[in-house]
C-alpha positions as CSV (number, residue, x, y, z in Angstrom):
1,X,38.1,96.3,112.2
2,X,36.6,96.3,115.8
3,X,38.5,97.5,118.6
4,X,39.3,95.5,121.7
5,X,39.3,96.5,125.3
6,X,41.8,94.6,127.6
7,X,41.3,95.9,131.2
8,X,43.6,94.8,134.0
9,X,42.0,94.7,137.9
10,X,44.2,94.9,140.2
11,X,43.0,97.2,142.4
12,X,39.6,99.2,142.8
13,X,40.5,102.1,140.8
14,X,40.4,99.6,137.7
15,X,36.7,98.7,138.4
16,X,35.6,102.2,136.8
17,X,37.9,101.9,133.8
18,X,36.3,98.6,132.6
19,X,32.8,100.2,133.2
20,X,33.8,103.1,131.0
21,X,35.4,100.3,128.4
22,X,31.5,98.7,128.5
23,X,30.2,101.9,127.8
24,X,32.3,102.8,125.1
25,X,31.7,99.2,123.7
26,X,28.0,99.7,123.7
27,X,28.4,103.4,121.9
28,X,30.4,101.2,119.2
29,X,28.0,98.9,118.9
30,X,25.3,100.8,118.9
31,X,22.8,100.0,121.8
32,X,20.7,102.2,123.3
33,X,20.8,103.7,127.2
34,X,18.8,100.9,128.5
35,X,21.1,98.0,127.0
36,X,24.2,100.2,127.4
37,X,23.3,100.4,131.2
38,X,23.0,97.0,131.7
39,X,26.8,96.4,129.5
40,X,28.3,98.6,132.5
41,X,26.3,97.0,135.3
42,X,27.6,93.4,134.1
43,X,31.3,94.9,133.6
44,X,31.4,96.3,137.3
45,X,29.9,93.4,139.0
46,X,32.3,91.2,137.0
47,X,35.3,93.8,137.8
48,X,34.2,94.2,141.2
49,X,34.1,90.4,142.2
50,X,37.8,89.9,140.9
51,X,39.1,92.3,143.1
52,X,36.8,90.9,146.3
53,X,37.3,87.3,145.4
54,X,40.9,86.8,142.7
55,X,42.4,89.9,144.2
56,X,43.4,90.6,140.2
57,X,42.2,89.8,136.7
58,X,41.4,91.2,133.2
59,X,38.1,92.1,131.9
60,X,38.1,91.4,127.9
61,X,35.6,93.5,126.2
62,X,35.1,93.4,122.1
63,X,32.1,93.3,119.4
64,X,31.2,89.8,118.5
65,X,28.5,89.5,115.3
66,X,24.9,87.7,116.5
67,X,22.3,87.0,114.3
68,X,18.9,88.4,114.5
69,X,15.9,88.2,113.0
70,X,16.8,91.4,111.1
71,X,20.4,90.5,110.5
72,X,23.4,90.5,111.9
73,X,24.4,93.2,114.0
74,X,27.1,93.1,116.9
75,X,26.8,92.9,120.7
76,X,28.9,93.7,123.5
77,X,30.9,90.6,124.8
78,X,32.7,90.8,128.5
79,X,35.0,88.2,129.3
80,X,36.3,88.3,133.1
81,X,39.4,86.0,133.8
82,X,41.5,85.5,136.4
83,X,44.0,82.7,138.4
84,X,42.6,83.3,141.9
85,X,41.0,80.5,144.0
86,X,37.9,80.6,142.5
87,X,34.7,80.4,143.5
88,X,33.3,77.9,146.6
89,X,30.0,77.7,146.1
90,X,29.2,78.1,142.9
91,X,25.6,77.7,142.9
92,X,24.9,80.0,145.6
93,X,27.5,82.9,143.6
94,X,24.5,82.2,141.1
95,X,21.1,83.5,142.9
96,X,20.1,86.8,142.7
97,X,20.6,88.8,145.6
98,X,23.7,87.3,146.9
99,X,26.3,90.0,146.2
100,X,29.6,91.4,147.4
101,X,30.0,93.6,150.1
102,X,31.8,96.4,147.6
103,X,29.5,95.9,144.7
104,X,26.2,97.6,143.3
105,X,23.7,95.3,144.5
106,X,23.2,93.2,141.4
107,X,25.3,89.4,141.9
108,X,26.5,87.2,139.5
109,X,22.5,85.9,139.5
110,X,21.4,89.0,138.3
111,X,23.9,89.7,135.7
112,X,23.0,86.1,134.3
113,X,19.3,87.2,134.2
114,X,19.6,90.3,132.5
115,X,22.7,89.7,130.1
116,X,21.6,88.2,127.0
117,X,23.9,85.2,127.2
118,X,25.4,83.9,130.6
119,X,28.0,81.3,131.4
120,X,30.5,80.8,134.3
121,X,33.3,78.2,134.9
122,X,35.4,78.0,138.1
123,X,38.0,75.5,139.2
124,X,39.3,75.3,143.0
125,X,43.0,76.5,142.6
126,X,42.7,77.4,139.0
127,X,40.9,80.6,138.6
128,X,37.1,81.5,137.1
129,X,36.2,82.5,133.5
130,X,32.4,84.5,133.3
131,X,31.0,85.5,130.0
132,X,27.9,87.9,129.2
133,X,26.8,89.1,126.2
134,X,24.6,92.1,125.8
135,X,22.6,92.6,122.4
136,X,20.2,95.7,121.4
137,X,17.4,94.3,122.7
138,X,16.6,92.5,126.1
139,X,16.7,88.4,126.4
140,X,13.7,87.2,125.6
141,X,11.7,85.0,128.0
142,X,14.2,82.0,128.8
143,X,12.4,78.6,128.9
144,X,14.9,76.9,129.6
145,X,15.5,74.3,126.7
146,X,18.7,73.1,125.9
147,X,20.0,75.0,122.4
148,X,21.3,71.8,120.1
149,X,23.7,72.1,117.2
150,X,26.9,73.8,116.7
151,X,28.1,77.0,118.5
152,X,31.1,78.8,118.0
153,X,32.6,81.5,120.4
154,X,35.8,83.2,121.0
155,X,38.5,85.7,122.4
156,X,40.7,87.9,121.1
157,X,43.6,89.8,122.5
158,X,45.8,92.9,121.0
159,X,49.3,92.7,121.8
160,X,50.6,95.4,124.4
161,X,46.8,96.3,125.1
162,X,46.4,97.9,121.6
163,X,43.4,99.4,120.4
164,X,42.6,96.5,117.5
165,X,43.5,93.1,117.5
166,X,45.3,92.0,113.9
167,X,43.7,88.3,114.5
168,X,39.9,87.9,114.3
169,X,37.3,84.8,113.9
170,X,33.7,84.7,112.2
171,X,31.4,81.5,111.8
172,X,29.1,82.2,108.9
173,X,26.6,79.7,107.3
174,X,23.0,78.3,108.3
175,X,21.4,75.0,108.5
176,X,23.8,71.5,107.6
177,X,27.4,73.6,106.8
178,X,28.7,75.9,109.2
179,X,31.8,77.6,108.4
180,X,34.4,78.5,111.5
181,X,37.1,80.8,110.2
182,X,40.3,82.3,112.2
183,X,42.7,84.8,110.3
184,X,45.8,86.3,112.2
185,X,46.8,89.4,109.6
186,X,50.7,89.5,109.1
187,X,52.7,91.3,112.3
188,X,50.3,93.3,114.9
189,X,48.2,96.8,115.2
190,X,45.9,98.2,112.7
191,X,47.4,97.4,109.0
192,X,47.0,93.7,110.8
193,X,43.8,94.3,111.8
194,X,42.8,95.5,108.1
195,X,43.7,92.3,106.7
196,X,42.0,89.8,108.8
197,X,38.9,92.0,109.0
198,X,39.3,91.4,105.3
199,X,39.2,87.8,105.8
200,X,36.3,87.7,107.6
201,X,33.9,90.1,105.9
202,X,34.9,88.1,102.7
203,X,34.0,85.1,104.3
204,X,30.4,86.0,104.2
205,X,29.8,85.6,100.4
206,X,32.3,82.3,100.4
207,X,31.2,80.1,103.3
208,X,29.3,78.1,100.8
209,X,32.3,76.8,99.4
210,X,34.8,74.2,100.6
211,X,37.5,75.2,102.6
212,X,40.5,74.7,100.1
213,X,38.4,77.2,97.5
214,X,37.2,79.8,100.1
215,X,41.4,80.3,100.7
216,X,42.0,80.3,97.1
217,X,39.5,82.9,96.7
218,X,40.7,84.7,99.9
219,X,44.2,84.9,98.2
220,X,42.8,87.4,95.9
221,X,40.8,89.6,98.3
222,X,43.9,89.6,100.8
223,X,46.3,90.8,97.8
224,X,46.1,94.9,98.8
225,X,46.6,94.1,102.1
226,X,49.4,92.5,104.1
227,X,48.2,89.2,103.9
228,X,47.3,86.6,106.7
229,X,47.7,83.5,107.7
230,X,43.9,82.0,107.8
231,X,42.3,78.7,108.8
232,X,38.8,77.4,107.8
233,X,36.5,74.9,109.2
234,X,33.5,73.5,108.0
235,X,31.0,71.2,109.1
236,X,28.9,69.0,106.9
237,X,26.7,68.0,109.6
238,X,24.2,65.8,107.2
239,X,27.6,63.5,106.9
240,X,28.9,64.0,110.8
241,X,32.1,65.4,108.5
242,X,34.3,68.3,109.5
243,X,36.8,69.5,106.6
244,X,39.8,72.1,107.8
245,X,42.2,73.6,105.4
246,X,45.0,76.4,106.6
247,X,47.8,78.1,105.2
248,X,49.8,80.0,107.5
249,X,50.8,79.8,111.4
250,X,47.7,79.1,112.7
251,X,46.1,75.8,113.5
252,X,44.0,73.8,115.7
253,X,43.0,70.5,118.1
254,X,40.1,68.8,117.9
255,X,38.7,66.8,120.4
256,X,36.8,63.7,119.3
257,X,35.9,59.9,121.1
258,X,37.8,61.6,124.4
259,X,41.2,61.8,122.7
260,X,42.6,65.5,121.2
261,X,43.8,65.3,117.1
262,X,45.7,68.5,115.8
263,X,44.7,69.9,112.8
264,X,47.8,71.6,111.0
265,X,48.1,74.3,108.4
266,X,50.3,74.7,105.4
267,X,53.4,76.6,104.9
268,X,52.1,80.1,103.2
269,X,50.7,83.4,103.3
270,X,47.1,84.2,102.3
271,X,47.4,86.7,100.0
272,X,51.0,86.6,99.0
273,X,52.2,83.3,99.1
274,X,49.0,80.6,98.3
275,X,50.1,76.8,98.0
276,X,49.3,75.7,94.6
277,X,47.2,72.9,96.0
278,X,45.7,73.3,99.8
279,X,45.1,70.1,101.0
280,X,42.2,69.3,102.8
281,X,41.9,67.5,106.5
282,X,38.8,65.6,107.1
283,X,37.9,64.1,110.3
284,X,34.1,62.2,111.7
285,X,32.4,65.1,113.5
286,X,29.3,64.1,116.4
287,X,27.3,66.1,119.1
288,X,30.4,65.4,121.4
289,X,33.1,66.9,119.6
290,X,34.9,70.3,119.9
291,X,37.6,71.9,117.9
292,X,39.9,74.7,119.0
293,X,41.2,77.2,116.6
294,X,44.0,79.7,117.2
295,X,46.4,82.2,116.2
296,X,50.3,81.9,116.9
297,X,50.1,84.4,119.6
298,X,49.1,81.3,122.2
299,X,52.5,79.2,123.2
300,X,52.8,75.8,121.0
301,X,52.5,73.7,123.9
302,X,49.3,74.3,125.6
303,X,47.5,71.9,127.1
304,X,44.2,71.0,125.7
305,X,41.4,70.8,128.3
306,X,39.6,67.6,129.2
307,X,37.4,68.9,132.2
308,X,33.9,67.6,131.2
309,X,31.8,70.6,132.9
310,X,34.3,73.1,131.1
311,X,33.7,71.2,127.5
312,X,29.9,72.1,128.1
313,X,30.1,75.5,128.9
314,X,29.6,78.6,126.3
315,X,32.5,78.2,123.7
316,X,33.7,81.6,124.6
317,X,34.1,80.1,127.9
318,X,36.4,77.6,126.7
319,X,38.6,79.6,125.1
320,X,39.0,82.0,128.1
321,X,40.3,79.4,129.9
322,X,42.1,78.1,127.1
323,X,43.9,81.6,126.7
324,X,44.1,81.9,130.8
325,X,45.9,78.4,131.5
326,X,48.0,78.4,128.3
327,X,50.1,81.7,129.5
328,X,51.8,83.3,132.5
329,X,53.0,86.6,133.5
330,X,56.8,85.1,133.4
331,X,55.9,84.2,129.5
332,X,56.1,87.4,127.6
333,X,53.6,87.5,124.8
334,X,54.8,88.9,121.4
335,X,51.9,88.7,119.0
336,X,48.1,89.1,119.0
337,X,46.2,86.4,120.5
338,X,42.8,84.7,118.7
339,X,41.2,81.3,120.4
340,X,38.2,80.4,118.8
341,X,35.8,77.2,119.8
342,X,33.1,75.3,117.9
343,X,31.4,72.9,119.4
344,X,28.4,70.4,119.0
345,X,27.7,69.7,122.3
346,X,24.0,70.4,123.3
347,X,24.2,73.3,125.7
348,X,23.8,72.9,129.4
349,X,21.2,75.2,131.8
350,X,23.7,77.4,134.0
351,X,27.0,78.0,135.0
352,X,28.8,75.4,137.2
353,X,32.2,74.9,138.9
């Protein structure tokens, strides 16, 4: 159960709090000074530049699971949102050096070159969405050369700024089948939390399975909790095959050939109430595709993206700006709020607007 930071700027007073958030992160994590430093230099600049350019945002700050060469172990991710005009020049935002008068010195460029992962997107009149990730050790040399195969990101959102998030996503597996999975534990707050952590620390020792039998065997695991609605999706990328399954109010869109498909779950409650068969959606998966998941917390209606520079940006990206255009302070949120992305697309070099 990882705890969620969800920092609103709307003044400079607000710029220390998320820098404190990034350090507490990083103590929860575990990095050491050197990387925890570098957290709360990314999480000022990023706090710093919403007041100066947005004149208000939110900073989202939770652990995300990387894998290493030692295992998995979990990083800091920042996620800086905001509806302001966004960002002119977005290449020159980018260089080192060029920073805000009210800032430490360090620009967008540098954060870029000294967070382990980097991606901006801005949209004149629609706002800016910037993610960093900070892992134990520093980046390695970057050559440059585009990552290919499937990547997965996501953000995640407590209800009333709570302490833990009930939803939570994980993608688990190596080599030709990835497995994407999204729970959303019943109601909100920590018993919540408790059963989609479940969910995904089960998922682990079940990805190799197909989606219909990893929620069969999540019904069990899920019985001394509260149960959660849960959806799964797997890739068989040998076949260009993704299979999705789901029980409970949670589903998903993907995007395929240019045109946006939903992918919709069954009546039911993992862990309480299991369908006695879970049926089992299968659609062609390629390099261009990219499927949404999320949790009942974002309004029904939302509108899926088609922006081509946003579908090749860091997934987490995506679903920031799936989260940010989807609500509205006049729409009251009543539930916690999980967007998750996958996506085959071969990755880009560098933010863009």
């Amino acid at each position: 159960m990882s705890r969620v930071w969800d920092v609103p700027v709307d003044d400079s007073t607000r710029v220390r709090d998320v820098r404190v958030a990034a350090e507490e992160a990083s103590a929860c994590a575990g990095l050491g000074p050197d990387r925890t430093a570098t957290a709360a230099l990314v999480a000022t600049e990023l706090a710093t530049n919403l007041i100066r350019h947005a004149d208000s945002g939110r900073v989202l700050i939770d652990l995300v699971e990387r894998r290493h060469a030692d295992g998995r172990r979990r990083s800091v991710q920042l996620v800086s949102l905001d509806h302001g005009p966004g960002i002119p020049d977005v290449a020159a935002a980018m260089r080192d050096g060029y920073t805000t008068a009210a800032s430490l010195g360090a620009g967008l460029g540098t954060c870029r070159r000294i967070a382990n992962d980097f991606d901006l997107h801005s949209a004149p009149g629609r706002g800016t969405v910037a993610v960093a990730r900070i892992d134990h050790e520093p980046a390695a040399g970057r050559t440059g050369t585009p990552v290919r195969g499937p990547r997965a990101g996501g953000v995640n959102v407590p209800l009333g700024r709570a302490q833990h998030s009930g939803d939570a996503w994980s993608l688990v597996g190596e080599g030709d089948r990835p497995t994407l999975l999204l729970a959303d534990g019943l109601g909100h707050g920590a018993k919540a939390a408790e059963a989609s952590g479940a969910a995904v620390d089960a998922l682990r020792g079940l990805a190799g399975m197909p989606p219909d039998e990893i929620l069969r065997r999540l019904g069990r695991v899920l019985r001394p909790t509260r149960g959660a609605a849960v959806a799964v999706a797997q890739l068989d990328l040998a076949a260009g095959r993704l299979h999705f399954a789901g029980i409970g109010n949670v589903s998903g869109r993907l995007r395929t050939g240019g045109r946006w498909r939903p992918l919709l779950s069954q009546p039911g409650i993992v862990g309480a109430q299991v369908p006695a068969s879970v049926s089992v959606q299968r659609e062609p998966w390629q390099d261009d595709c990219l499927l949404v998941l999320h949790s009942d917390g974002l309004p029904g209606r939302w509108t899926p993206p088609d922006d081509t520079v946003l579908l090749g940006c860091d997934p987490a990206v995506v679903a920031a700006v799936v989260l940010r255009d989807a609500g509205s302070a006049a729409r009251a949120v009543g539930d916690d709020t999980c967007v998750a992305v996958l996506t085959g697309a071969v990755r880009r070099d560098g933010p863009r607007g």
